[in-house]
C-alpha positions in Angstrom: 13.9 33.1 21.5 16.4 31.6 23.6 19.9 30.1 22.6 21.5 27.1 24.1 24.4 26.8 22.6 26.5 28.7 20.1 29.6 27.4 18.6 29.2 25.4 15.7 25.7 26.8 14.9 23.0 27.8 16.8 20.3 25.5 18.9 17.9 27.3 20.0 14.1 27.4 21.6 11.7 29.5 19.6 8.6 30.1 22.2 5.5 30.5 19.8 2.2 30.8 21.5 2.7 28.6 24.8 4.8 26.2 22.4 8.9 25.6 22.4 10.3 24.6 19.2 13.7 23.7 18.9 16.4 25.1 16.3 17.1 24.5 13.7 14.0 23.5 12.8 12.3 22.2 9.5 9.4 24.0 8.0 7.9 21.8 5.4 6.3 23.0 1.8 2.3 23.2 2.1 -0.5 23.6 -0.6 -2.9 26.2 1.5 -1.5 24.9 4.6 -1.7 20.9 3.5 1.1 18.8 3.4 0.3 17.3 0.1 -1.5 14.2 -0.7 -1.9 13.7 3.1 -4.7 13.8 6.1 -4.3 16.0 9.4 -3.8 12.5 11.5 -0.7 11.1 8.9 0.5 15.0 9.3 -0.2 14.9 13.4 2.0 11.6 13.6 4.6 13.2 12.0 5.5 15.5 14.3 6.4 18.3 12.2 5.8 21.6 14.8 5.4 24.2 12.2 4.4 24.4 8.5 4.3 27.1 6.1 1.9 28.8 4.0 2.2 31.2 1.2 0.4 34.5 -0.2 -0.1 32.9 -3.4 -2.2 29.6 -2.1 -4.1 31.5 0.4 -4.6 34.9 -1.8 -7.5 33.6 -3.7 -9.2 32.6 -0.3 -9.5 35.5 1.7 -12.9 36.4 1.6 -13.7 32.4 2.1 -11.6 33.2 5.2 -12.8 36.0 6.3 -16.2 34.6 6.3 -14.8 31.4 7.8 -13.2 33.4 11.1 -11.7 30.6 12.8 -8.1 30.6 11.0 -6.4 28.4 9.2 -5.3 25.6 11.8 -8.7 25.4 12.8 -10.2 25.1 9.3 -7.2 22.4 8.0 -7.7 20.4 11.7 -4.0 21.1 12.0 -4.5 22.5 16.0 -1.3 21.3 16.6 0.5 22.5 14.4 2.4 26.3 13.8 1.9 28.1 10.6 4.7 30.8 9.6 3.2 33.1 6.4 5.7 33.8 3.8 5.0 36.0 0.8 6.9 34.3 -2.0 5.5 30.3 -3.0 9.0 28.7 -2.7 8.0 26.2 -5.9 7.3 29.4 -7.8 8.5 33.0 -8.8 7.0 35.5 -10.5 9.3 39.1 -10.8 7.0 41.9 -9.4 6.6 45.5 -10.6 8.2 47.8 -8.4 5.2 49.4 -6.4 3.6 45.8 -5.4 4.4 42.4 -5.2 2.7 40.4 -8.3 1.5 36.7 -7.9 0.6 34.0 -10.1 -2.9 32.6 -9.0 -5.1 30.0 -10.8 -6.9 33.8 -11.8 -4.0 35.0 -13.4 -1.7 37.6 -12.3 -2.9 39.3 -9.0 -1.4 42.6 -7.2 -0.9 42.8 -3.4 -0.2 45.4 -1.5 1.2 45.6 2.2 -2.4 46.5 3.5 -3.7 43.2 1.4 -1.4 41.1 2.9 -1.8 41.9 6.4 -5.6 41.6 6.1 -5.1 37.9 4.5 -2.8 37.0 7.1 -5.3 37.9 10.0 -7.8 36.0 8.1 -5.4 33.2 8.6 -3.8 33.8 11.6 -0.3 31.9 11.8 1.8 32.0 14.8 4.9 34.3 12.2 4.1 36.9 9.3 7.1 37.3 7.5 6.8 40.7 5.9 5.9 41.0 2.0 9.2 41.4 -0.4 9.9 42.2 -3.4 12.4 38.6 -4.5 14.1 39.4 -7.5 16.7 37.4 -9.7 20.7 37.4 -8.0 21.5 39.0 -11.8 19.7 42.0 -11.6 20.2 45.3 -12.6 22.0 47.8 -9.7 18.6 49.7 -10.1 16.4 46.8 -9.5 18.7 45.4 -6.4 17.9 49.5 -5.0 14.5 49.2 -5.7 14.0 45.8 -4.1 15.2 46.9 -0.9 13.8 50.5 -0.5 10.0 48.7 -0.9 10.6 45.9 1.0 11.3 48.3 3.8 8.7 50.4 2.8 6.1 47.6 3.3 7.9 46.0 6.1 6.7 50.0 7.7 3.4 49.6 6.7 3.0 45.7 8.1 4.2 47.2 11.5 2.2 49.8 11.4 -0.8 47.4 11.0 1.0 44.9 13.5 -1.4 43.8 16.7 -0.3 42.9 20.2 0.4 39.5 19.6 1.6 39.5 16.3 4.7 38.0 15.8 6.3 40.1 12.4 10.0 38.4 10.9 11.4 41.2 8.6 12.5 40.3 5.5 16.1 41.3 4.3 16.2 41.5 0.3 19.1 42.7 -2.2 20.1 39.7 -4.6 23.9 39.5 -5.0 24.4 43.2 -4.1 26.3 42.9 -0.8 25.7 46.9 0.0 22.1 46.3 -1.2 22.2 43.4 1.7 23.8 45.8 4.0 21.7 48.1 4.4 18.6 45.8 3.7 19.8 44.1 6.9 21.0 46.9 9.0 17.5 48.9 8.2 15.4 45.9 9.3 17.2 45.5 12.3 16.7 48.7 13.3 13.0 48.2 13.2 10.7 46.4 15.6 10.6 43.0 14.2 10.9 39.7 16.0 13.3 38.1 13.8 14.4 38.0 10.6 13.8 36.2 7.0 17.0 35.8 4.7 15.0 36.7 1.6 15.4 36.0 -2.4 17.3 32.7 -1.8 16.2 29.6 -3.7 16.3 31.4 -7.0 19.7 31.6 -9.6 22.2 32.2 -6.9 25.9 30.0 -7.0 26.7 28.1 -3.3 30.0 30.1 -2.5 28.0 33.3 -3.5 24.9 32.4 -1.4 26.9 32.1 2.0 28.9 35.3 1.3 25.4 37.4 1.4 24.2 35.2 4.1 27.3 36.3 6.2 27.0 39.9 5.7 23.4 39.7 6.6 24.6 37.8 10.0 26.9 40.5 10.5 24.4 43.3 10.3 21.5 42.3 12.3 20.3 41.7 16.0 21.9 38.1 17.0 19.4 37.6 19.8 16.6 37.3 17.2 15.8 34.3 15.2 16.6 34.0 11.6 14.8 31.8 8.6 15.8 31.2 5.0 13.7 30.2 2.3 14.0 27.1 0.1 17.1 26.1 0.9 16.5 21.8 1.0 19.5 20.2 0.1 21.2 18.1 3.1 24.6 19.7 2.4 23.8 23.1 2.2 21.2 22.5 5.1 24.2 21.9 7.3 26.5 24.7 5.7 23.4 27.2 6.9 23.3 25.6 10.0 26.9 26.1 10.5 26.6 29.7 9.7 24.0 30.6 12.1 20.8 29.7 10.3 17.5 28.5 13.0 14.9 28.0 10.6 14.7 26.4 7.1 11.4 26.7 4.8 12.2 24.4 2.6 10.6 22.3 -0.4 13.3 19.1 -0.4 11.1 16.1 0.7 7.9 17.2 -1.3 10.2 17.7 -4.2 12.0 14.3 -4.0 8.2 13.0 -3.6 6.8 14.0 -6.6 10.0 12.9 -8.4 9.7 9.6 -7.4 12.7 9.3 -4.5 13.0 8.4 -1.2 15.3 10.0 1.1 17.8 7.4 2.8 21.0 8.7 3.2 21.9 7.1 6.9 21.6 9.9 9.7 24.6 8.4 12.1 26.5 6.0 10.8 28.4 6.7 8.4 30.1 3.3 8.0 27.8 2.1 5.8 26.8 1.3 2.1 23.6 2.5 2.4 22.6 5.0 -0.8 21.5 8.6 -0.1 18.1 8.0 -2.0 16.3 5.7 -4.2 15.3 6.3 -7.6 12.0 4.0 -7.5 11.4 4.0 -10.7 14.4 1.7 -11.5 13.7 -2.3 -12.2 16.3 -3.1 -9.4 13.8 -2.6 -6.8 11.0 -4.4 -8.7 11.7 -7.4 -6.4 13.2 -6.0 -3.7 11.4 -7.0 0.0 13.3 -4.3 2.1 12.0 -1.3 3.3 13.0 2.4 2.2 15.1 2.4 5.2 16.1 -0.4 8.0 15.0 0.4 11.7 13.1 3.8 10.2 10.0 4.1 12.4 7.7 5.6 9.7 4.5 4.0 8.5 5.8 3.8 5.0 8.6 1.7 6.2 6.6 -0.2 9.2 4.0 -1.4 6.4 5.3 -1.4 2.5 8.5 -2.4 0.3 10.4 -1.0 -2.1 9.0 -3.0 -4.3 5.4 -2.2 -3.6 6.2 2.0 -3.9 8.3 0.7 -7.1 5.1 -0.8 -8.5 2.9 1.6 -7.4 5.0 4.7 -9.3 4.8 2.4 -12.6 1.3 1.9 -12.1 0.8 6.0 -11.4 -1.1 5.4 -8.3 -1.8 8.2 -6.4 -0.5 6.1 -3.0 2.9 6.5 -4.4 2.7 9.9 -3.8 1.2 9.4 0.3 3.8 7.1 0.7 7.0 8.5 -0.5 5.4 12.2 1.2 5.3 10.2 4.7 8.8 8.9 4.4 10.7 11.3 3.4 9.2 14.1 5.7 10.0 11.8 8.6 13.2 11.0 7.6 14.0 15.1 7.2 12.6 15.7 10.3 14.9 13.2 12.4 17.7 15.1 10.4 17.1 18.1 11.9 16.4 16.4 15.4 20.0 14.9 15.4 21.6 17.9 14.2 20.2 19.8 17.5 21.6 16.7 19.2 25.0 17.1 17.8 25.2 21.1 18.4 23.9 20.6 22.3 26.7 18.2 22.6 29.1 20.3 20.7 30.5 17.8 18.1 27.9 19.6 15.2 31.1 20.5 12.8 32.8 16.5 13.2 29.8 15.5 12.1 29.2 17.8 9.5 32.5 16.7 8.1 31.5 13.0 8.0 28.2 13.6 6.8 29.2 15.6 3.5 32.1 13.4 3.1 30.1 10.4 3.0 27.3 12.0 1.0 30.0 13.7 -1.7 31.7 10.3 -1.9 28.0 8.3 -2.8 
């Protein structure tokens, strides 16, 4: 990992297996590794470097997997892509026992220990393993917050133990709201051999001024020269807040989210002089007649080839394209958000334009 500049955020090169990806980066939501509701060639023209893929999709698949033995870029034609393993679904949460991590699979309620874990994730082989956690809610007991962080270290021990030569291993740093809990979390994982770090247990109950007061004392406790991810943190605003703080990768559920709600991203990505909305609500009669794309000058096929008044027809109708569409657009249009804001931090004017983005988007 390699950092190119450092003053109002970091931008960064993560080298992955031969392949540079810039920070901050976007790490889009997957169903077993599938951006959903679209092919490998929509998700190839894209451009998205590196998706991510969960314990609980892939968990009921191992010994399909294992059998298979080719991974799972090879098996989802996704050869271009990166894959970064996290143990917690960011759509869903299920609180664990203290002696494994607990998921909710179309079986029911499955147990996974470290050793499981590490022997799905070589059946899958991503380019980062983020080590299994124990996520808890940010109002948990004292007890629980100790508990949380003395097995996620545990397990983090016992996935590097079972680590190969080209494994590449992010610890994850637990605790809730406890800021000593964080602490030493953070300072513990640090001292271990990992090659970066995931902020972990974010996503869940916690309040904004509360969220970047743990995410500051975990920056303040760990290895700067490593990279650092958070999960399911989506929203535009606080996006930039994390970025500002030091964050380089974001696994995040925001533009599958807004899909499946029916909304397309638009908010404008330079000018800010401008009436443009920051989304659409396509279920609304105002667009029923409306000829203009989602967004002017956007180079997606959604907006190359259909109107807001086709998508608006097509969510009335409940056809599945509304889905395909809306998933194309607005992953392309959070993707070029992310590619200007490592424009703006290589040319040092990140935090002016933080302040006219957020003003512009508080004000609409």
């Amino acid at each position: 990992f390699e950092l190119n500049a450092e003053c109002q955020g970091r931008r960064g090169v993560l080298m992955l297996n031969g392949v540079a990806i810039q920070t901050p980066c976007l790490v889009p939501y997957t169903e077993e590794g599938h951006l959903p509701s679209l092919t490998p060639d929509i998700v190839d023209q894209l451009k998205l470097e590196m998706l991510q893929v969960s314990l609980q999709d892939m968990w009921p698949n191992l010994q399909m997997m294992e059998k298979y033995g080719n991974g799972i870029k090879k098996l989802n034609n996704l050869e271009n892509h990166l894959y970064m393993f996290i143990s917690r679904d960011p759509l869903t949460y299920y609180e664990s026992n203290k002696n494994n991590v607990s998921i909710n699979t179309k079986g029911g309620i499955r147990t996974v220990s470290s050793k499981d874990y590490m022997q799905l994730a070589r059946s899958i082989q991503p380019d980062i393993i983020t080590s299994i956690s124990y996520d808890i809610s940010w109002v948990s007991s004292n007890k629980r917050k100790r508990a949380c962080v003395e097995n996620t270290l545990k397990w983090l021990d016992e996935c590097l133990e079972l680590k190969q030569v080209d494994d590449i291993i992010f610890g994850t740093i637990v605790g809730g709201s406890g800021e000593m809990d964080r602490y030493y979390s953070a300072t513990q994982t640090s001292q271990r051999n990992v090659d970066g770090f995931m902020f972990g247990g974010f996503g869940l109950d916690e309040e904004e001024e509360e969220k970047y007061r743990i995410v500051n004392k975990i920056i303040e406790n760990i290895d700067a020269s490593k990279p650092r991810a958070i999960t399911d943190q989506g929203d535009p605003v606080c996006v930039m807040e994390l970025v500002s703080h030091g964050i380089d990768i974001f696994n995040l559920t925001y533009p599958h989210t807004m899909s499946c709600l029916g909304i397309a991203i638009v908010f404008p990505l330079n000018n800010f002089d401008t009436q443009q909305p920051i989304k659409l609500d396509l279920h609304s009669k105002e667009y029923q007649l409306d000829q203009r794309p989602l967004v002017e000058n956007c180079e997606c096929y959604t907006c190359k080839t259909h109107t807001r008044a086709y998508i608006h027809h097509l969510i009335n109708t409940h056809e599945i394209l509304r889905r395909i569409l809306l998933e194309i657009h607005n992953h392309h249009h959070y993707n070029q958000f992310f590619k200007v804001m490592q424009a703006k931090l290589l040319e040092n004017t990140f935090e002016s334009y933080k302040e006219d983005f957020i003003s512009y988007y508080t004000e609409n």
